[in-house]
C-alpha positions in Angstrom: 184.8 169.5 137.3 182.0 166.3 136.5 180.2 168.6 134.5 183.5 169.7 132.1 184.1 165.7 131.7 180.4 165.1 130.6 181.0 168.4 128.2 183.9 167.2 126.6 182.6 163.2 126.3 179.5 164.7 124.6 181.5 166.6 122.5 183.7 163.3 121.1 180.2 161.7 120.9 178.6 163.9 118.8 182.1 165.0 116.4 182.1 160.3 116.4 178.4 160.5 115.2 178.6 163.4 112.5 181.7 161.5 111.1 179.5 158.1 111.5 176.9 160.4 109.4 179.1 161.7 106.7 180.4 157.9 105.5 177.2 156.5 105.9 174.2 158.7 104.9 172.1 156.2 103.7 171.8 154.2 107.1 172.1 157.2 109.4 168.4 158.8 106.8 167.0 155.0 106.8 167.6 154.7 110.9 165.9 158.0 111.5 162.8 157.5 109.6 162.1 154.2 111.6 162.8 156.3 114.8 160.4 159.1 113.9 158.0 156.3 112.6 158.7 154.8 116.1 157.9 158.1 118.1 155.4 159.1 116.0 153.1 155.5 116.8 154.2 155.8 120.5 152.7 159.4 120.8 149.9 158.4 118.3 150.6 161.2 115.4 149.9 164.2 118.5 153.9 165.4 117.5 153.8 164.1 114.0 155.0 167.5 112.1 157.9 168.0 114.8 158.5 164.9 113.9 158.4 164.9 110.6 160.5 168.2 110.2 163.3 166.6 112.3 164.0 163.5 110.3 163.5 166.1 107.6 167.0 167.7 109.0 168.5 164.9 108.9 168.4 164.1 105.2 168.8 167.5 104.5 172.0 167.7 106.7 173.4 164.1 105.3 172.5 164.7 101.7 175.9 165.5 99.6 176.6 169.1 99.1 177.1 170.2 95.4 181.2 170.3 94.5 181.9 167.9 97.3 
């Protein structure tokens, strides 16, 4: 039974941060380029095109879609 409580308060986390995403796109693409600027200095560049490619994702999946 723990684990279906940690399921479903994952589940109202991420649904709280995708809406968090959707009203504030400009934040939620400026917070994750100082986070992979932040990793990518802590791992010294070794993990830079994950990296790069993730916060990559993130503007492409907070970027407004066309006829919305």
């Amino acid at each position: 039974m723990p684990l279906l409580k940690k399921l479903t308060a994952l589940a109202g986390a991420a649904a709280a941060a995708t809406k968090y995403a959707k009203k504030n796109p400009e934040k939620v693409n400026r917070m994750a380029a100082k986070a992979g600027h932040f990793v990518d200095q802590k791992t010294k560049g070794k993990y830079s095109r994950q990296i790069n490619n993730a916060v990559r994702r993130v503007n492409t999946a907070t970027s407004p879609k066309p006829g919305h």
